[in-house]
PAVEX-74350 format. One record per atom (N, C-alpha, C): residue in three letters; chain; x, y, z. Coordinates in steps of 0.1 Angstrom, whole numbers. Atoms other than C-alpha are relative to their C-alpha. Last residue first. Layout:
marke; kolro; u; v; w
ALA; A; X; Y; Z $
...
***
This chain:
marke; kolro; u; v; w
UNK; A; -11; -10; -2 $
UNK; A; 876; 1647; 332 $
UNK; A; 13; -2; -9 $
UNK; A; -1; -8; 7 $
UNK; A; 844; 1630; 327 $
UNK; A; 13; 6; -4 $
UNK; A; -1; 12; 11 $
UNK; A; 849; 1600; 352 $
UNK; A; -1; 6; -12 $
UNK; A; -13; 1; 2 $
UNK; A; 848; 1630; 377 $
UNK; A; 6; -13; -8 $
UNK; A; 0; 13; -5 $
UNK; A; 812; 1639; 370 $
UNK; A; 18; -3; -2 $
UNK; A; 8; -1; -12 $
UNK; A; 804; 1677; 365 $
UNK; A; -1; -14; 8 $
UNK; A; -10; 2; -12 $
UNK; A; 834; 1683; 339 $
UNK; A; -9; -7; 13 $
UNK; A; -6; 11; 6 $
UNK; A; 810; 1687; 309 $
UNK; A; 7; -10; 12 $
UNK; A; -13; 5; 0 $
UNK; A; 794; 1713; 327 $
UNK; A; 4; -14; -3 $
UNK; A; 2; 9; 16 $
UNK; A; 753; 1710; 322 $
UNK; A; 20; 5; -5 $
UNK; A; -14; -7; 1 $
UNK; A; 749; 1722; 359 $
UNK; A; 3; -10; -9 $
UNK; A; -2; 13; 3 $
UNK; A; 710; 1724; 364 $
UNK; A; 17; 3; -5 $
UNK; A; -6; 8; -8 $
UNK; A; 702; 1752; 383 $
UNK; A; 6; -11; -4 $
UNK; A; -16; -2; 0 $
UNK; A; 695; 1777; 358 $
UNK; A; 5; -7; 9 $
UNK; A; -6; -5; -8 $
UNK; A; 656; 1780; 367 $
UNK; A; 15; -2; 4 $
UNK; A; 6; -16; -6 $
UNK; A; 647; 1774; 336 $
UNK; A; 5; 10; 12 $
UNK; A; -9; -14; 14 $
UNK; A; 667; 1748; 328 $
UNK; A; -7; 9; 0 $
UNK; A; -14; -4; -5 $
UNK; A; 656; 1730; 364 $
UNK; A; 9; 9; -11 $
UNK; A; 3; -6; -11 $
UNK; A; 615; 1735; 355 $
UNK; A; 18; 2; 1 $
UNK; A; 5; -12; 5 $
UNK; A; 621; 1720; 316 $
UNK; A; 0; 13; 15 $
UNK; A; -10; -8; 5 $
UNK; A; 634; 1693; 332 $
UNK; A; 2; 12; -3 $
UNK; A; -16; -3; -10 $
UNK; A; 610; 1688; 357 $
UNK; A; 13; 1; -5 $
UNK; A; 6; -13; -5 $
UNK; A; 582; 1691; 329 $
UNK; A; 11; 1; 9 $
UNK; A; -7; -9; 10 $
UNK; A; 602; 1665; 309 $
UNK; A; -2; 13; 8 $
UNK; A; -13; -5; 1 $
UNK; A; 599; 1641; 336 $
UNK; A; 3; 10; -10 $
UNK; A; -1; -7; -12 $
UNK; A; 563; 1646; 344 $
UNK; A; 17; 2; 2 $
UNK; A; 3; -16; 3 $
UNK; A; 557; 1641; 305 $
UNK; A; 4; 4; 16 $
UNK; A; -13; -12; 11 $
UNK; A; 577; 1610; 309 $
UNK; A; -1; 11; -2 $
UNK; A; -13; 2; -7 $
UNK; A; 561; 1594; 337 $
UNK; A; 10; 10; -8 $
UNK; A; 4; -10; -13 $
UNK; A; 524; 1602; 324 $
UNK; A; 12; 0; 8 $
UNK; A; 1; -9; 8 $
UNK; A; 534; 1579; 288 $
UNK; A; 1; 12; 12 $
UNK; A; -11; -1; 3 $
UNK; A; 549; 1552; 311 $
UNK; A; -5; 16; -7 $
UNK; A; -6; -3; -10 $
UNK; A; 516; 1552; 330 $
UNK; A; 15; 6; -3 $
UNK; A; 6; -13; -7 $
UNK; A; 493; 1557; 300 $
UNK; A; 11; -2; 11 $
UNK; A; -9; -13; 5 $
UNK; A; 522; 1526; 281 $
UNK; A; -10; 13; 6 $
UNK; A; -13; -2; 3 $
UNK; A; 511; 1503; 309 $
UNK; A; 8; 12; -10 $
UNK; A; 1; -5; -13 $
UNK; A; 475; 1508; 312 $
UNK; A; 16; 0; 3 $
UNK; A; 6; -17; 3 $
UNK; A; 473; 1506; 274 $
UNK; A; 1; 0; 14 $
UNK; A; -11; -6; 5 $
UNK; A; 493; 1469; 278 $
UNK; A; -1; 16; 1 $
UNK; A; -16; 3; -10 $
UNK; A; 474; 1454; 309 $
UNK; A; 7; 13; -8 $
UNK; A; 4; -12; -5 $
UNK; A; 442; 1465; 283 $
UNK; A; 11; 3; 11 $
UNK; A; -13; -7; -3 $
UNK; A; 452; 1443; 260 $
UNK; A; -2; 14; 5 $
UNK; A; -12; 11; -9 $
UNK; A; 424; 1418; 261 $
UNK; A; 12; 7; 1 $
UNK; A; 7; 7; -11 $
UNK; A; 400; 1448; 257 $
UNK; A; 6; -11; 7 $
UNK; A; 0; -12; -7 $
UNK; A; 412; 1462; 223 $
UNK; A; 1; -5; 17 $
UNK; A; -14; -1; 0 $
UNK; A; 415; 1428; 207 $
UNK; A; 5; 9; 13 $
UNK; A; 0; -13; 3 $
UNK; A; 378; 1418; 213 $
UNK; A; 15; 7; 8 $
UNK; A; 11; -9; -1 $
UNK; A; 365; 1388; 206 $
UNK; A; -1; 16; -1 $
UNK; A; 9; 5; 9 $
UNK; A; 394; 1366; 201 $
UNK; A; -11; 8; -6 $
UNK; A; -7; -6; 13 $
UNK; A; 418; 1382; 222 $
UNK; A; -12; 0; -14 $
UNK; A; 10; -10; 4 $
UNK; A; 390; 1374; 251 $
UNK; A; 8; 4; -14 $
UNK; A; 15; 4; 3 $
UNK; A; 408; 1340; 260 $
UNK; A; -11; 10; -6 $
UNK; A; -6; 6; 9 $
UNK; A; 441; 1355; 261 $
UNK; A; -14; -4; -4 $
UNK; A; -3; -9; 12 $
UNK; A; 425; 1379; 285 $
UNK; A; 5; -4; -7 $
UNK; A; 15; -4; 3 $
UNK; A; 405; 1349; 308 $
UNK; A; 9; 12; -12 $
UNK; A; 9; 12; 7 $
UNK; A; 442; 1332; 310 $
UNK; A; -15; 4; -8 $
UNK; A; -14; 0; 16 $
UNK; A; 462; 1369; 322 $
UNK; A; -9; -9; -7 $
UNK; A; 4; -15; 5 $
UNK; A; 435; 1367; 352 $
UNK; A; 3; -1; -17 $
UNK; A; 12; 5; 7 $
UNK; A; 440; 1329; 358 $
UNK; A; -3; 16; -10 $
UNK; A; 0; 1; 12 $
UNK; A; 478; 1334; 358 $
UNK; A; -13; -2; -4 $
UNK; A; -2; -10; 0 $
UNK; A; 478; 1337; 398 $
UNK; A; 1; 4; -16 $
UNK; A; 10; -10; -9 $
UNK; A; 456; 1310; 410 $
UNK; A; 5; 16; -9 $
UNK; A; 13; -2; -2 $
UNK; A; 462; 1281; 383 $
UNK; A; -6; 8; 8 $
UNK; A; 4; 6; 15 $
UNK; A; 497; 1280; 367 $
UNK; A; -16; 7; 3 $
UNK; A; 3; -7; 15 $
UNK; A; 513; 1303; 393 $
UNK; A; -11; -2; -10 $
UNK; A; 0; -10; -5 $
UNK; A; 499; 1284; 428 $
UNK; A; -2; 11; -10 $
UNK; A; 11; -2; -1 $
UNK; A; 500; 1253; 407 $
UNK; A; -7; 15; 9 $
UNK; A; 0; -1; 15 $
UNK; A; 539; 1257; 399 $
UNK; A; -19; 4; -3 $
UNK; A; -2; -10; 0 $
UNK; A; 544; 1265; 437 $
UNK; A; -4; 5; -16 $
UNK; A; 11; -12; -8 $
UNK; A; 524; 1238; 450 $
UNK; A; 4; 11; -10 $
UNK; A; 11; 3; 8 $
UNK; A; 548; 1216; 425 $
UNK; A; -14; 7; 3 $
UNK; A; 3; -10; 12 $
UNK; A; 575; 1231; 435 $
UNK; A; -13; -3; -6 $
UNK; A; -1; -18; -2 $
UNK; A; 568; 1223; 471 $
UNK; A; 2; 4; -14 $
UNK; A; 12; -3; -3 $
UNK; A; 557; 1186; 461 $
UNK; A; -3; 13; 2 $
UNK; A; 4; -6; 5 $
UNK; A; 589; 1181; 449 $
UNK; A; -12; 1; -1 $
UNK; A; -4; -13; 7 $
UNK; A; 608; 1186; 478 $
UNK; A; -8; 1; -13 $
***
């Protein structure tokens, strides 16, 4: 048994953490560049939100949205 965690630790430590490893390793050099995971993370979150506002903005327009207090029966 613990030969399988220990595949499983070398699996993480050394196949699947090398990436992440080489960008800790570039911090040094050049900040921008080792945190590029992170800018590719808040552009995706940043492009989620504006598409959610837009779809708000679409259902209060078109008066569909039912902004009744009452509209959930745990409300009432």
């Amino acid at each position: 048994m613990k030969a399988f965690f220990e595949g499983i630790q070398y699996l993480f430590v050394n196949i699947l953490f090398a990436p992440l490893d080489f960008l800790r390793s570039l911090e040094l050099s050049s900040w921008f560049v080792a945190n590029t995971i992170n800018w590719i993370f808040m552009i995706i979150c940043a492009a989620a939100m504006l598409y959610w506002i837009k779809q708000l903005r679409i259902f209060d327009a078109a008066g569909t949205e039912n902004q009744d207090t009452t509209a959930h029966s745990f409300l009432k």
